[in-house]
C-alpha positions in Angstrom: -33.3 -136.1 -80.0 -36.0 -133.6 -80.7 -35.1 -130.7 -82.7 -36.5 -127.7 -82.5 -39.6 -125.5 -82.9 -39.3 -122.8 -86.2 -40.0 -120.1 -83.4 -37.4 -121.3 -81.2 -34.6 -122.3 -84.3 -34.6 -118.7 -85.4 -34.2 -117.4 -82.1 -31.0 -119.5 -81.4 -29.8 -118.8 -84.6 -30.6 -114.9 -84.0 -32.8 -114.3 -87.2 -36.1 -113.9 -87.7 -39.0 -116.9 -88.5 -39.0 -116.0 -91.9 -35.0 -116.4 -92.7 -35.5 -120.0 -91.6 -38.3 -120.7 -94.0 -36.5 -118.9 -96.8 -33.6 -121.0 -96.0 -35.4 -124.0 -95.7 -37.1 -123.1 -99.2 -33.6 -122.5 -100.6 -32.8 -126.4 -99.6 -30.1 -125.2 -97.4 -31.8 -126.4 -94.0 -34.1 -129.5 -93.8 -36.9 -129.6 -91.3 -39.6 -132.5 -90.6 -42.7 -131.6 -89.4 -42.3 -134.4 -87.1 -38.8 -133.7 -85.9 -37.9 -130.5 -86.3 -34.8 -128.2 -86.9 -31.4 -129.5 -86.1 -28.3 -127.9 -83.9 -27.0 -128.4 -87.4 -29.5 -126.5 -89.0 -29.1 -123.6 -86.5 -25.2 -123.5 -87.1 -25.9 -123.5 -90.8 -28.0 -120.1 -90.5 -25.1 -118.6 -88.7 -22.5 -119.6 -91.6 -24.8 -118.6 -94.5 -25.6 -115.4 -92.5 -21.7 -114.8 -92.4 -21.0 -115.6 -96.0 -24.2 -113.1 -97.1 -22.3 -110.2 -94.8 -19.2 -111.5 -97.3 -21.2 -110.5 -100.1 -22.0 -114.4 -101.6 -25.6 -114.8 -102.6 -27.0 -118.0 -101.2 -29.1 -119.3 -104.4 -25.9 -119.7 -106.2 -24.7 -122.4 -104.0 -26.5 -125.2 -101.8 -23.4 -126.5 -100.5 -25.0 -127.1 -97.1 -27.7 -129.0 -98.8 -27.7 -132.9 -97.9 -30.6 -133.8 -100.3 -28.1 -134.0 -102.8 -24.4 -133.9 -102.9 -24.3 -134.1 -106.7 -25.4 -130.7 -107.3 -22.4 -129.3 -106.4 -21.1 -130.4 -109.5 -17.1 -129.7 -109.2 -17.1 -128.2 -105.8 -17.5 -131.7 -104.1 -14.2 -132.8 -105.8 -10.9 -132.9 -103.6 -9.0 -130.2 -105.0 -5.7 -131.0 -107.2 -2.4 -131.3 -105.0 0.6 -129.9 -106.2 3.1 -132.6 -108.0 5.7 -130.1 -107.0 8.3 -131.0 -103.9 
C-alpha cells in the first residue's frame, strides 16, 4: 500500500506540515521518500500530540521509534509481577 503525501499525513493527523517533519526529525515517525507516511505514523502524531497536552516532552522518549528498540533502555522490559497471592 502507498502511504501518504507529508501534505496530506498532517492533514489526517490534524497538525500542521511542519509537526510531521519535526516528528520525523525526532525519529518518532519514519517516512520513505518512495513510500510515504503510514496509517501508523498518522495515529502516532495523534498519541504524541495527547501525551504533549499531558505535559511529557517528546525528546525524552522515542518509544514510538522502530529504528531501534534498544534505546529504550528499561522501558522495553516486562514489568516485575507481584510474588504476592
Amino acid at each position: 500500500m502507498a502511504g501518504y503525501s507529508l501534505e496530506i499525513a498532517a492533514d489526517r493527523a490534524g497538525v500542521e506540515p511542519g509537526e510531521m517533519t519535526r516528528l520525523t526529525e525526532l525519529g518518532i515517525l519514519t517516512s520513505d521518500a518512495d513510500v510515504g507516511y503510514s496509517d501508523a505514523d498518522v495515529r502516532r502524531v495523534q498519541v504524541v500530540r495527547a501525551l504533549e497536552r499531558a505535559g511529557l516532552e517528546p525528546r525524552a522518549w522515542r518509544i514510538f521509534s522502530d529504528e531501534d528498540p534498544s534505546r529504550c533502555g528499561s522501558w522495553t522490559r516486562p514489568a516485575r509481577t507481584s510474588s504476592r497471592p
